[in-house]
C-alpha positions in Angstrom: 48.4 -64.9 60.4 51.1 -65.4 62.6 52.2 -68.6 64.0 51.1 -67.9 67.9 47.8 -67.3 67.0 47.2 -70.4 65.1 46.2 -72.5 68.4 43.6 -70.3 69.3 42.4 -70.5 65.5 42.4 -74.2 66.2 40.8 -73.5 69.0 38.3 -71.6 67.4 37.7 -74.3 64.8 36.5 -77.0 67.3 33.7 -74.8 68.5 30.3 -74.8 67.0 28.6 -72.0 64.9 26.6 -71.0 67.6 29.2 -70.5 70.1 31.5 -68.1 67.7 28.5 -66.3 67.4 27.7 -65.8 71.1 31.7 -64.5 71.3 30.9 -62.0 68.6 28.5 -60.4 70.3 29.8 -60.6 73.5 32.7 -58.5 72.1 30.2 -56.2 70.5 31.6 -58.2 66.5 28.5 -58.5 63.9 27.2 -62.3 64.3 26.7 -63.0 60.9 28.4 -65.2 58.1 29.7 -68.2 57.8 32.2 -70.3 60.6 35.5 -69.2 58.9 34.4 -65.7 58.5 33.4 -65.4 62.2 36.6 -66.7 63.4 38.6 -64.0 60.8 36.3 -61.7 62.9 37.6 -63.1 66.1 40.9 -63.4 65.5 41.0 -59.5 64.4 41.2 -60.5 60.5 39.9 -58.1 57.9 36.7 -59.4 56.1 36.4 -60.2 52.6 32.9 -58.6 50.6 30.7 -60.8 50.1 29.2 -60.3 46.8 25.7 -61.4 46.3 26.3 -64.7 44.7 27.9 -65.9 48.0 24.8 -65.0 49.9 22.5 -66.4 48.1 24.3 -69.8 48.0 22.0 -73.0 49.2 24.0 -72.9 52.5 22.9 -69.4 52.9 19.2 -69.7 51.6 19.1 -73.0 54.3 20.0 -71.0 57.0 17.6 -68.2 56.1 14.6 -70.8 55.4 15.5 -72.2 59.0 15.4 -68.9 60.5 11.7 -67.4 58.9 10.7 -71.4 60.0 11.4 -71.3 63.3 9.7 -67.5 63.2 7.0 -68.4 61.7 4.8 -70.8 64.7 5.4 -67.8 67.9 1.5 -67.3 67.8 0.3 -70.6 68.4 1.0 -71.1 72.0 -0.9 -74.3 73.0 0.1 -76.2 76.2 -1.1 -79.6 76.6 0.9 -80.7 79.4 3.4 -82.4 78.0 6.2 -80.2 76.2 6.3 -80.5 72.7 9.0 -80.9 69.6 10.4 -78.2 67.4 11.7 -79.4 63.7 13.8 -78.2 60.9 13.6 -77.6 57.7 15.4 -80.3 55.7 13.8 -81.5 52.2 15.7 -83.2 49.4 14.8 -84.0 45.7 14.6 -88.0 44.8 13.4 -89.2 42.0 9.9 -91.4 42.2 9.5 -89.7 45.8 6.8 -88.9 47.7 7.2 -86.6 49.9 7.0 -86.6 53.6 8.3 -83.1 55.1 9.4 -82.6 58.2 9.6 -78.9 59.2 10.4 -77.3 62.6 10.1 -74.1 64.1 10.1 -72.7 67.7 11.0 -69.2 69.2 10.8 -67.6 72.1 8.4 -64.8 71.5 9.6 -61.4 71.9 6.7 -59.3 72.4 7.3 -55.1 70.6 6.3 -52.4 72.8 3.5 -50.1 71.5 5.7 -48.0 70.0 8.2 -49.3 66.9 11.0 -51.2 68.1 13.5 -53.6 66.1 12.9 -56.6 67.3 12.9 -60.4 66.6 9.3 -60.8 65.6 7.6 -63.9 64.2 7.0 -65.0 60.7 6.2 -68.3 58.9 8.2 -71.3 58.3 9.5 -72.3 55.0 12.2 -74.6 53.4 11.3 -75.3 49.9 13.4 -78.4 49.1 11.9 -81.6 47.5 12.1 -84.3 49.8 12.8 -88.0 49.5 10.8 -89.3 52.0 9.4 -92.4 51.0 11.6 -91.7 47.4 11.5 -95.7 45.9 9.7 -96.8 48.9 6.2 -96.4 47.9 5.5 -96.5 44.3 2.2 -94.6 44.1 1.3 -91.4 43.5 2.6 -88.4 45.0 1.9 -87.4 48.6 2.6 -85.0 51.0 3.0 -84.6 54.6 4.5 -81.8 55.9 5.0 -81.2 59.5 6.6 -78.3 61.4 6.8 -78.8 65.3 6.9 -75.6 67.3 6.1 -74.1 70.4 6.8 -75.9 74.0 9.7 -77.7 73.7 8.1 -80.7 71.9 4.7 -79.3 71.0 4.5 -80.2 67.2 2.6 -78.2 64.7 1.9 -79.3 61.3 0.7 -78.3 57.9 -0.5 -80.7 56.1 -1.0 -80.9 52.2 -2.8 -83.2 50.2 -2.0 -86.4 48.2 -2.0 -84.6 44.6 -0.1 -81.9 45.5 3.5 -82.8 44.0 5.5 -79.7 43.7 4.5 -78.0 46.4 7.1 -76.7 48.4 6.8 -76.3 51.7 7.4 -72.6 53.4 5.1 -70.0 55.1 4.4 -68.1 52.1 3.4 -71.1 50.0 0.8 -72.2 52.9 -0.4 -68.4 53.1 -1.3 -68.5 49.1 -2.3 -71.5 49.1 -4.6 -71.4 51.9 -6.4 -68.6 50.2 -7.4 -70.7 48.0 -8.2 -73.4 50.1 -10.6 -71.3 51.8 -11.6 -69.3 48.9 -11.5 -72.2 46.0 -11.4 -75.3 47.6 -8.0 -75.9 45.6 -6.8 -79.5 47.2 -4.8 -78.5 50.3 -5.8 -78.0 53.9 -3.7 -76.1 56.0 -4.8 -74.0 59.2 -8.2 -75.0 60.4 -10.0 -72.2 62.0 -7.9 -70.1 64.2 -8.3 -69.6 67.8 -7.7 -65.4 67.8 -10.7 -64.0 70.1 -12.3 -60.9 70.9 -15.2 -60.7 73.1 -18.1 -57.8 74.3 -18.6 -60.7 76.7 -17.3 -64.4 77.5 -18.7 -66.9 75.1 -21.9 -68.6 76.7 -23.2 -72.4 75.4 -25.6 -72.1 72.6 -24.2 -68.2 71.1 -25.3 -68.6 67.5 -24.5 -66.2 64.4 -25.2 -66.3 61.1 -23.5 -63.9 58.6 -22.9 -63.6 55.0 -19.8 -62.9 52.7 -19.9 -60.6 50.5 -17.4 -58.6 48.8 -14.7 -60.9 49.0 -11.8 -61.5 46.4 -8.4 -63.0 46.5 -6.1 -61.8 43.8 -2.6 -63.0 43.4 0.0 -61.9 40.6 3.6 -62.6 40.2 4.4 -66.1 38.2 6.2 -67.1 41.1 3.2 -66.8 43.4 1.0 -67.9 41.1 3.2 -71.2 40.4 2.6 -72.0 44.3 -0.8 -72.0 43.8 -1.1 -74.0 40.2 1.3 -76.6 41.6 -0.8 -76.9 44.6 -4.1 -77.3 42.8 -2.7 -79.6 39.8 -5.0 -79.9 37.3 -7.5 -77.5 38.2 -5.2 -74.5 37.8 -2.7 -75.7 35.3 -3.0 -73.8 32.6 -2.9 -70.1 35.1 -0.3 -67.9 35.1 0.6 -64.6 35.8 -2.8 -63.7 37.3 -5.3 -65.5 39.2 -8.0 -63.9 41.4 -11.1 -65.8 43.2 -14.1 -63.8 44.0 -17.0 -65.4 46.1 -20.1 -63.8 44.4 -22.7 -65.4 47.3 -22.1 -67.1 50.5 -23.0 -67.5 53.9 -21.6 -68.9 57.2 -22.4 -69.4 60.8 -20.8 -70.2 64.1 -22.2 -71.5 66.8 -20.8 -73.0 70.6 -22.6 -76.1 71.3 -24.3 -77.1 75.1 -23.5 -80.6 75.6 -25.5 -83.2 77.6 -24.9 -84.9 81.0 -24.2 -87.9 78.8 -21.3 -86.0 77.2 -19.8 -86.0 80.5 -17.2 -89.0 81.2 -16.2 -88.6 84.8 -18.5 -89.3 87.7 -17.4 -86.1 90.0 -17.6 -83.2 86.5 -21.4 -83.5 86.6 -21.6 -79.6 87.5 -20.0 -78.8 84.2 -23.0 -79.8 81.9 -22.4 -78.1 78.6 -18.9 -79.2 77.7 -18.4 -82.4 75.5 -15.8 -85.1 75.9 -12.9 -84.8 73.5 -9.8 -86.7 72.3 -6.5 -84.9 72.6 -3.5 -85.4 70.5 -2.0 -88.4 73.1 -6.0 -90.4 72.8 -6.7 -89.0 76.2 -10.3 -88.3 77.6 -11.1 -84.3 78.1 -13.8 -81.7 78.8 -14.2 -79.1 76.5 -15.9 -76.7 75.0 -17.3 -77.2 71.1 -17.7 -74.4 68.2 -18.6 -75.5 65.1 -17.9 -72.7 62.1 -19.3 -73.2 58.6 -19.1 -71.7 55.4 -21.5 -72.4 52.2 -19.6 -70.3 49.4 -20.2 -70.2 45.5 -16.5 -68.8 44.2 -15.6 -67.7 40.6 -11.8 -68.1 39.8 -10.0 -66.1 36.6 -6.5 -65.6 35.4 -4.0 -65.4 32.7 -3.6 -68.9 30.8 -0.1 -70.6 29.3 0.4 -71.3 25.6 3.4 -74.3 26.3 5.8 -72.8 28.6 4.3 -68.9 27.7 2.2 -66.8 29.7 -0.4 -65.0 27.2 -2.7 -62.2 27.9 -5.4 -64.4 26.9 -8.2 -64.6 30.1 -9.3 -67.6 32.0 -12.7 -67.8 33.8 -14.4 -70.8 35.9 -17.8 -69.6 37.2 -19.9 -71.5 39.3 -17.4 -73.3 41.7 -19.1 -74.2 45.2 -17.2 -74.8 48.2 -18.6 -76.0 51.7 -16.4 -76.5 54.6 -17.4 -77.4 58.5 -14.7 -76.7 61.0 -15.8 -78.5 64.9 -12.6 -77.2 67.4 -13.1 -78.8 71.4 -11.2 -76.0 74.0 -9.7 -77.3 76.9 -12.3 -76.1 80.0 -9.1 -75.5 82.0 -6.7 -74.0 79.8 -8.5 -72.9 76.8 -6.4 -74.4 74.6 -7.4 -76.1 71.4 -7.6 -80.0 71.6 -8.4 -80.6 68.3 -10.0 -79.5 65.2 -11.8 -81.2 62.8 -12.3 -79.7 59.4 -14.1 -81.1 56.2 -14.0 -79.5 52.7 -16.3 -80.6 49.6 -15.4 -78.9 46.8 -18.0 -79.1 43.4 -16.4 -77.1 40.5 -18.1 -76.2 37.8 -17.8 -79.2 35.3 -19.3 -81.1 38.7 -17.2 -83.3 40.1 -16.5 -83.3 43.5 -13.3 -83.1 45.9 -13.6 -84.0 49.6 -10.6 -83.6 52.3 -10.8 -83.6 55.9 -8.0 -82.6 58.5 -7.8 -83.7 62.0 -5.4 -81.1 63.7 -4.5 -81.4 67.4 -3.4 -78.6 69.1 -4.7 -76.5 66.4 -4.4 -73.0 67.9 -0.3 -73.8 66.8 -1.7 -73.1 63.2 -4.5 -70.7 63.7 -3.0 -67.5 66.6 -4.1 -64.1 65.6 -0.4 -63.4 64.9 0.5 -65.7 62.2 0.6 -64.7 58.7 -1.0 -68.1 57.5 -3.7 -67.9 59.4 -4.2 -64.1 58.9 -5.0 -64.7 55.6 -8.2 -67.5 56.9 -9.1 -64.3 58.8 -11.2 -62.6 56.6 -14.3 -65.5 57.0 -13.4 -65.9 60.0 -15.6 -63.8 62.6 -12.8 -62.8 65.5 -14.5 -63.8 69.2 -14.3 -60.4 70.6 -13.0 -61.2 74.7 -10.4 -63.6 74.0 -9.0 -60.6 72.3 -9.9 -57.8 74.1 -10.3 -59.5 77.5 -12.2 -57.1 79.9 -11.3 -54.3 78.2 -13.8 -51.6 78.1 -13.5 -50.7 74.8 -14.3 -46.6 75.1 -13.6 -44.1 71.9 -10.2 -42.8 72.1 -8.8 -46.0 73.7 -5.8 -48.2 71.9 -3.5 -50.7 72.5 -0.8 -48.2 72.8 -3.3 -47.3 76.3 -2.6 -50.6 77.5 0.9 -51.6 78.9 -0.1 -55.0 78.9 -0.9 -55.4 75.4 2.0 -57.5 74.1 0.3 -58.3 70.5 1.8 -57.3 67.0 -1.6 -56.8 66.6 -2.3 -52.6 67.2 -5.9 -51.3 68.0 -7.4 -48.1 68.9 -11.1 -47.6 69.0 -13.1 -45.0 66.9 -17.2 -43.3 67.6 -20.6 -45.0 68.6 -22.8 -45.0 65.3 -26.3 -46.0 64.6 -26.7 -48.4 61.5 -29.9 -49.2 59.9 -28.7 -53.0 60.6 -27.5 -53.2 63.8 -29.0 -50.0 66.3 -25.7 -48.8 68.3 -22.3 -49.9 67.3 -19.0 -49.4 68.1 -16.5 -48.8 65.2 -12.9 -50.4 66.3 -9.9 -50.2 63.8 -7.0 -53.3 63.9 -3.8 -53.5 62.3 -0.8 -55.9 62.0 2.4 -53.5 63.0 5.1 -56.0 61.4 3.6 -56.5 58.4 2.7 -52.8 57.7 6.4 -52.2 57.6 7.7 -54.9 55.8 5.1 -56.6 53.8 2.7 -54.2 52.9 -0.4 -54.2 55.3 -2.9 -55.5 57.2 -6.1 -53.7 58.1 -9.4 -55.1 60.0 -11.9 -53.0 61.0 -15.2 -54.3 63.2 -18.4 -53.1 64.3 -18.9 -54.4 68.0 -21.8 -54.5 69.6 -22.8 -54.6 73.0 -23.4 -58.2 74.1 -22.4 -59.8 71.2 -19.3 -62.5 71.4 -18.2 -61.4 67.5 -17.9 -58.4 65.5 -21.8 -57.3 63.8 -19.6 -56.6 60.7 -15.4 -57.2 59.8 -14.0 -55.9 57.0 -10.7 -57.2 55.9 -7.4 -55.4 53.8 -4.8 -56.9 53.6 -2.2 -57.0 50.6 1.2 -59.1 51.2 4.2 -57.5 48.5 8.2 -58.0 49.3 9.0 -54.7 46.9 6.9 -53.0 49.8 9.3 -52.9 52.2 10.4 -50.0 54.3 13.3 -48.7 55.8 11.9 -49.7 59.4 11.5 -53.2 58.9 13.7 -55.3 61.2 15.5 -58.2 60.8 12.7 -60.5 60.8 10.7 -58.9 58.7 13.8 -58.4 56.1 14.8 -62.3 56.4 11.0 -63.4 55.6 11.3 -60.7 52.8 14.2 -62.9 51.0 12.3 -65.8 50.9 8.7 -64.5 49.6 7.9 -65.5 46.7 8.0 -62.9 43.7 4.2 -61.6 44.0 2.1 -59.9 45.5 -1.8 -61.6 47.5 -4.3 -59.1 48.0 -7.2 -60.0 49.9 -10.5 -58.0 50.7 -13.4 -59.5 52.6 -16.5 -58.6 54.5 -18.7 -60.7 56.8 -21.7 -59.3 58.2 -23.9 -60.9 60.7 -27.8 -61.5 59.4 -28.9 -63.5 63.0 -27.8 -64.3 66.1 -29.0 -66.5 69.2 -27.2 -65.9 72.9 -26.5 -68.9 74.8 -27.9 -68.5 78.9 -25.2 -70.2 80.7 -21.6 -69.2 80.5 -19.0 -71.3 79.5 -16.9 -72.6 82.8 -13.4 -71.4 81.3 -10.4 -71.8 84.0 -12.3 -74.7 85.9 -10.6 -78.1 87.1 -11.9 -80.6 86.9 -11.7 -84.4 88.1 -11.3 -86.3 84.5 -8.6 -83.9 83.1 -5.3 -85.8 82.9 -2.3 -85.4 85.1 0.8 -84.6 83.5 2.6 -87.5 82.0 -0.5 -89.5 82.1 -1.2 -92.3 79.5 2.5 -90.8 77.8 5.1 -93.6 77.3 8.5 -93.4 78.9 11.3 -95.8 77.7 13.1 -93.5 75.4 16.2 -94.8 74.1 19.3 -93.9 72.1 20.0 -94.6 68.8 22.3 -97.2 67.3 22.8 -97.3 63.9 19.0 -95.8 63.6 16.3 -95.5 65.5 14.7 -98.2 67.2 12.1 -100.8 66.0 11.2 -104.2 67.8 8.6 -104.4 66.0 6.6 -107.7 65.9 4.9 -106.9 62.7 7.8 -106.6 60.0 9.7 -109.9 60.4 12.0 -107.8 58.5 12.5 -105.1 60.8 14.5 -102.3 60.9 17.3 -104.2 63.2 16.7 -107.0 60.7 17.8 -104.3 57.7 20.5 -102.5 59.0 21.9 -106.0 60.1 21.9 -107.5 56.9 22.7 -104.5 55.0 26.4 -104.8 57.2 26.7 -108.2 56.7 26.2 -108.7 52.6 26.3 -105.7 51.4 29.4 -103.7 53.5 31.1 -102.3 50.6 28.1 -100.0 49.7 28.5 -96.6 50.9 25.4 -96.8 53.5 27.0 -99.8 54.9 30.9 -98.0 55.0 28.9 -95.0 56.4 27.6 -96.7 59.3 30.9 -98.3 60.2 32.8 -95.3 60.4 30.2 -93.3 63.0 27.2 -92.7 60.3 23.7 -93.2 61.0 20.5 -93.4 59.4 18.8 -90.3 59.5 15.5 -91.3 57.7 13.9 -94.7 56.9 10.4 -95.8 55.6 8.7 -99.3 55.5 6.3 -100.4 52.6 5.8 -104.4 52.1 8.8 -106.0 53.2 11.1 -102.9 51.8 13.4 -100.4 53.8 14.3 -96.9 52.5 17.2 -95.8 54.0 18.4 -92.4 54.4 22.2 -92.3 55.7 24.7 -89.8 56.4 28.4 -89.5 57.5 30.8 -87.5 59.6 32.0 -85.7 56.6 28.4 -84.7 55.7 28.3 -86.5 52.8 24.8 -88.5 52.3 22.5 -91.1 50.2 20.2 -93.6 50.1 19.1 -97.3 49.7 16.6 -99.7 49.4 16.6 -103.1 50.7 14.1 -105.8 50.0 13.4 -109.1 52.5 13.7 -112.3 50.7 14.5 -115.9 52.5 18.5 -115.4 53.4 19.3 -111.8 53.3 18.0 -109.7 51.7 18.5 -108.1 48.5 19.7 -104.5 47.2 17.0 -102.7 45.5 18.9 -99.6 44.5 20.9 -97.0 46.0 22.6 -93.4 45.0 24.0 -90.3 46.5 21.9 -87.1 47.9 23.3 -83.8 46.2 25.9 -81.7 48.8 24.1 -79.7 51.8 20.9 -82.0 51.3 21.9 -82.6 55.5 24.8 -83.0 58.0 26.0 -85.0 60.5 25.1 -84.3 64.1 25.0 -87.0 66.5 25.3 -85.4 69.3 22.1 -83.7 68.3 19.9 -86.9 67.8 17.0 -86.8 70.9 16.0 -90.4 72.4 13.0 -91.7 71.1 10.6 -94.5 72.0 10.7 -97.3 69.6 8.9 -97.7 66.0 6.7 -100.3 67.7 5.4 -98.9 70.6 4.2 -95.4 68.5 2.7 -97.9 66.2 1.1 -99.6 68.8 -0.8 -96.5 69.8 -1.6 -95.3 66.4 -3.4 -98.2 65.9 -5.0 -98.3 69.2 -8.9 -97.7 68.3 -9.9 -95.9 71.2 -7.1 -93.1 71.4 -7.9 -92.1 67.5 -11.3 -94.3 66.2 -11.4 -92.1 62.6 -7.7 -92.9 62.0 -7.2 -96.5 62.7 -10.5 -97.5 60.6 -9.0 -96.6 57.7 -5.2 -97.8 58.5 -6.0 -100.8 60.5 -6.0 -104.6 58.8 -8.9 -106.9 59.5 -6.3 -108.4 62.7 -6.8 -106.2 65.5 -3.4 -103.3 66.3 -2.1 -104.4 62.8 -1.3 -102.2 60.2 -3.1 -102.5 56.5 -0.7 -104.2 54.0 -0.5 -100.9 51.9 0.7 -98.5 54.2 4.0 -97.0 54.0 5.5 -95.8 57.7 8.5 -94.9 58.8 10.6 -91.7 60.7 12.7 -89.0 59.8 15.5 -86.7 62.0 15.4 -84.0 61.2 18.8 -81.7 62.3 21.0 -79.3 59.8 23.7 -76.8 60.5 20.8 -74.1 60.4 20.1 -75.6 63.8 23.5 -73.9 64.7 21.5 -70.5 64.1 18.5 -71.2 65.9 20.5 -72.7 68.9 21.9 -69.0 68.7 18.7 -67.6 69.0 16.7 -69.7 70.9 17.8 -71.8 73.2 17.4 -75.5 72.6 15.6 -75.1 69.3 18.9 -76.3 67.2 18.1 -79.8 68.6 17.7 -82.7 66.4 13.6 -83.5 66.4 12.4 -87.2 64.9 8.8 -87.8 64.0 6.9 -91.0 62.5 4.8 -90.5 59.4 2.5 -93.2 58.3 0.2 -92.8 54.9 -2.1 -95.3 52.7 -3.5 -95.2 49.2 -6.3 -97.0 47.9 -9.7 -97.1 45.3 -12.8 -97.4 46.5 -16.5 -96.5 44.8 -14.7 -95.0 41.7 -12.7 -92.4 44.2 -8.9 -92.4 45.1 -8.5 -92.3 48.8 -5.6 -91.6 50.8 -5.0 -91.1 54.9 -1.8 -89.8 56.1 -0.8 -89.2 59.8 2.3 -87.7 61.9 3.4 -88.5 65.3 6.1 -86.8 68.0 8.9 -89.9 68.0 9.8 -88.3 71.3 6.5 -88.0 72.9 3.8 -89.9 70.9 2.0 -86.8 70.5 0.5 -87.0 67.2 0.4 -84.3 65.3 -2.4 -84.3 62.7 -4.1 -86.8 60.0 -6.1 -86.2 57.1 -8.4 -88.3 54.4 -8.8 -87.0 51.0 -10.7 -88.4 48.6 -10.6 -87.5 44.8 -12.0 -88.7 41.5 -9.8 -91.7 40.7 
């Protein structure tokens, strides 16, 4: 290098990721590598090779995770007025932790043309590294909360995994197997609650009934890596499988019906000409008319695999017969918008030695985690009867006709419609076929095929193919497709299914979709302002911890300043994650160089005394305070959690006897969450590499002989929460 080009390597140097990336391509350069290689690239440098050990280093793999993350929530596009946050991936192992995971994704869809086109198309989220939220904090059994904000600047979407599950780590892929067997087993997760695709001979109506049974219907999943997802997840039911597990449902049946509401359900004077809807909560407590469907499923599910001998896989079989699952999914639709308000989904799980597993999830804004085009909640698709017009629209669905007809259709999701047959069944039917275009060339496929019928609001009869591989990809798949390929597991989940309808009801009065009306609030209504910046972390006040957060950071500066939190924060650090349980703070820090650790500080009379403390492991995050959003305070998102009329199910069990107080056992606290992955996305997407903060709040306790446990998150920016959910096990 010559000496008059080292200033504009300098140069070069100060500037972010992101920007050397933008000048690559604006000079036509590849955009990919690290920062030094892009500015070699810049500067006219040759390139060294990068052999494969470099690019699968954890830098690498963080940026990749990021990336399939952010890809992986473009299907859910709720709007609930107010804009909502994006996170990133950013877990870390700590011994004695439970885990609290933070996980963000937005993108700004780009939507393929009928025919194949390489372009940016979404995928699921993933970062699979442990965690140490709450690590020393709360010294209970493992727990895990795992949210991933997406779409709409600070809309939040979350999945959401229950207490027992230690290992799991959290990525697309894992939800997708895992939620096969939540729907399919009952295995002790909950993840996307009913999604929100439609289809439709005609709009929905109040009172449309069907039921349908299941019947053909098997998950199989091989590969010990996917398979290890799935036994972590379901610790101890599955903890002897490996190699090979499948779940068959040898009986079931379902239903789903929209609900007409009463004048009483009806909370605003002036909406009395909307009779049918039903007041709902949204995800800020706020009052709204919508429109109610309630899908169930009674299922009796046999599960077999290949067992373990120690830390070998045998050949021997494993068989559970007899395994019933029952689930009830309610979901309230905006009247205006259509979009999900919330869904509410229960589980009860009896396995075949009887004891009984319950776990419900409260999910607001749930058509985030449930959009036709997301892989996670393709795989809840197959007992899931698609509504027909919100997928179709007006469409006249004529044979011949396909999406590729239509150049409006702006769905990974390809159609094309076949003849009119009789069935014995079902008189005159109309056989459609549908496909996923992404996944058939990258992942293997995706194939449903319905029988519509005239006048009916779901299919008479879906069949479901669909079999997820990474060795299946093609020499067409894009760069999305080949990024989510890295980080599948080894494996492959095949899934067939069918649902067929057995009885049906149609409702005489049309739902009012697109209507205003009077009680819907304005935007900003009932949402706090008074965001502020961060000091040294983010802000508490809060009346309830006489040993507050100000009250920590304070004392940890003042006796104990040669520990390497406290040098940290005096030279421009910041605590980047902190968690509250009985007079102890868990603090997270990090430092301009990137370097990072932890340490807990207990309350006592004068002071306050050092619990522990150690070092996170290299790349666990990085410093970026420029990137660190304002936030309300700790106490005010508190103050609304615990407000019983903005979320009545939540606050009973979190709540002390003393009105807006927390219960003495429950653990709360925040994370930011902002790596140099953001870098990549803020390439990609706009203002997605911004640094997102959300609370997280989560109690433990024995009741009746059972081990209960509520967890919740909530937008730090917004106070838009996010989800909750109540298990309740054999203790």
């Amino acid at each position: 290098m010559s000496t008059e080009s080292e200033p504009e390597r300098d140069e070069l140097s100060s500037m972010k990721v992101s920007e050397l990336r933008q000048m690559c391509s604006d000079r036509g350069l590849l955009v990919s590598g690290k920062k030094d290689v892009l500015i070699n690239r810049l500067l006219g440098s040759e390139e060294p090779e990068v052999d494969a050990a470099e690019e699968s280093s954890p830098e690498s793999e963080n940026i990749d995770h990021a990336i399939d993350k952010m890809l992986a929530r473009v299907r859910g596009e709720e709007s609930e007025e107010e804009p909502e946050a994006e996170e990133e991936p950013e877990e870390v192992t700590e011994p004695e932790s439970i885990e609290a995971e933070i996980i963000e994704a937005e993108i700004i869809e780009t939507q393929p043309e009928p025919e194949p086109e390489l372009e940016p198309e979404p995928e699921p989220e993933d970062d699979p590294e442990d965690d140490p939220w709450f690590s020393g904090v709360i010294a209970s059994e493992d727990s895990d909360l795992v949210l991933d904000e997406e779409d709409d600047e600070d809309e939040p979407s979350v999945v959401i995994n229950l207490p027992s599950i230690a290992g799991l780590k959290e990525n697309w892929q894992i939800a997708a197997s895992v939620g096969v067997v939540v729907l399919l087993v009952g295995a002790a997760a909950v993840f996307l609650i009913q999604p929100d695709p439609a289809f439709s001979a005609r709009p929905l109506r109040y009172g449309d009934h069907m039921d349908f049974t299941v019947s053909g219907t098997t998950v199989a999943v091989t590969g010990e890596e996917m398979v290890g997802y799935i036994r972590d997840s379901t610790s101890p039911t599955l903890d002897d499988v490996c190699s090979e597990l499948s779940a068959t449902v040898s009986g079931g049946t379902g239903s789903v019906t929209l609900r007409k509401g009463d004048s009483s359900e009806i909370f605003h004077p002036m909406d009395s000409d909307f009779e049918g809807t039903v007041m709902a909560l949204d995800a800020y407590g706020r009052q709204r008319l919508t429109v109610e469907q309630t899908l169930t499923h009674d299922l009796s599910v046999d599960l077999e695999g290949k067992v373990r001998n120690g830390e070998d896989c045998t050949s021997t079989g494993w068989i559970r017969e007899d395994n019933t699952l029952v689930s009830n999914s309610m979901s309230w639709r905006d009247i205006t918008t259509r979009s999900t308000v919330r869904t509410d989904t229960q589980l009860n799980l009896v396995d075949s030695d009887g004891s009984l597993t319950s776990a419900r999830a409260v999910v607001f804004g749930a058509g985030e985690l449930g959009s036709v085009g997301d892989l996670a909640s393709l795989l809840l698709f197959p007992l899931t009867p698609i509504e027909l017009y919100a997928f179709f629209g007006d469409t006249v669905l004529t044979k011949g006709l396909s999406s590729n007809d239509d150049i409006t259709w702006d769905s990974d999701w390809r159609w094309s419609v076949g003849s009119e047959i009789n069935t014995d069944d079902h008189g005159l039917v109309t056989q459609v076929s549908i496909f996923h275009y992404e996944i058939g060339r990258c992942l293997g496929h995706a194939q449903i095929d319905i029988l519509v019928k005239s006048g009916n609001p779901w299919p008479v009869k879906q069949e479901v193919d669909i079999v997820i591989d990474k060795t299946l990809e093609g020499s067409n798949c894009n760069f999305v497709g080949s990024s989510l390929n890295e980080v599948l597991p080894d494996g492959r989940i095949t899934i067939v299914a069918t649902i067929t309808e057995t009885a049906s009801n149609s409702g005489s009065q049309s739902a009012q979709w697109g209507s205003s009306y009077a009680g819907s609030p304005g935007s900003g209504e009932d949402v706090p302002g008074g965001q502020t910046q961060w000091g040294y972390a983010m802000p508490d006040h809060s009346d309830q911890r006489d040993f507050d957060l100000e009250a920590a950071v304070d004392c940890l500066l003042a006796n104990h300043s040669t520990t390497d939190a406290a040098v940290a924060l005096e030279t421009g650090g910041y605590v980047w994650q902190a968690a509250y349980t009985t007079d102890e703070w868990n603090l997270s820090w990090v430092r301009d160089d990137d370097s990072a650790g932890w340490i807990i500080l207990g309350a006592r009379d004068s002071g306050c005394n050092l619990v522990d403390q150690d070092d996170y492991d290299e790349g666990t995050t990085v410093w970026s305070r420029d990137a660190i959003p304002d936030t309300l305070s700790l106490e005010k998102l508190e103050q609304r959690v615990l407000t019983e009329s903005r979320y009545p199910d939540l606050e009973q069990h979190i709540s002390s006897s003393s009105s807006s107080m927390w219960d003495e056992s429950v653990s709360y606290g925040y994370r930011l969450s902002v790596s140099e992955a953001n870098e990549v996305l803020d390439s990609l997407v706009g203002d997605a590499g911004d640094g997102q903060v959300n609370v997280a709040g989560s109690r433990t306790w024995q009741e009746s002989g059972r081990e209960h446990t509520v967890s919740f998150a909530m937008n730090a920016e917004s106070s838009r929460m996010v989800a909750w959910y109540h298990t309740s096990l054999p203790a």
